[in-house]
C-alpha atoms as one frame of an Amber mdcrd trajectory, in Angstrom:
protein
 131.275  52.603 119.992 129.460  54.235 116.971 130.280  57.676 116.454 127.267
  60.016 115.584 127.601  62.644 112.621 128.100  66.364 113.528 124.841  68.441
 113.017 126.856  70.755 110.199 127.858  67.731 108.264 125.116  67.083 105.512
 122.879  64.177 105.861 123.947  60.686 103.440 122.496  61.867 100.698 123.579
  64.795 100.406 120.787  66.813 100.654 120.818  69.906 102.880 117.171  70.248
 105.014 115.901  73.265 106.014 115.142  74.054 109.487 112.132  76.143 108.770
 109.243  75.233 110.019 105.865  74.803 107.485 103.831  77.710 107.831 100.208
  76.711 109.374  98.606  79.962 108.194  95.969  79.952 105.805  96.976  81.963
 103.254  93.721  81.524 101.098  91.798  82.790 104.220  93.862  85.878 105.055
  93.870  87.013 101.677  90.018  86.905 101.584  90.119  89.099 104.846  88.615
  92.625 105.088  90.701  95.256 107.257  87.308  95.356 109.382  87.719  91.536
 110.479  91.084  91.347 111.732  91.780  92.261 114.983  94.343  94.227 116.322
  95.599  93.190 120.303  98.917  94.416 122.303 100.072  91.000 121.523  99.701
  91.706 117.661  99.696  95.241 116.674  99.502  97.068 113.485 102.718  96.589
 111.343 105.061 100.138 111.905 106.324 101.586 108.481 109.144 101.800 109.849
 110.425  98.779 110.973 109.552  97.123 108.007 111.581  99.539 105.940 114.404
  99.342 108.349 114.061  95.009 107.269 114.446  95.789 103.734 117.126  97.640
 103.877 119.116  95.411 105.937 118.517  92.675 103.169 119.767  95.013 100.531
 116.849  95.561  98.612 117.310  98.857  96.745 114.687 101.744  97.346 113.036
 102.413  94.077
């Protein structure tokens, strides 16, 4: 019976692999974007101030 390596241990060559995902967005596109062309649904609403602060500070950044 062959035993199978635990997913924490690191793979033979000792590389660690991240578990991200590549981003598919088109970054060249979006920045090109106008506020006037993107659209704003229930499903994806306009960013709130707030919680974005609230995600920075969790993180540690320091307010400046």
């Amino acid at each position: 019976m062959k035993s199978t390596p635990f997913h924490s241990e690191k793979p033979p060559d000792g590389k660690l692999t991240s578990s991200s995902s590549t981003s598919k967005t088109d970054f060249v596109r979006l920045k090109k974007m106008v506020d006037e062309e993107i659209k704003l649904t229930a499903e994806h609403p306009e960013a709130d101030p707030g919680h974005i602060v609230g995600g920075v500070v969790r993180r540690g950044v320091s307010k400046r």
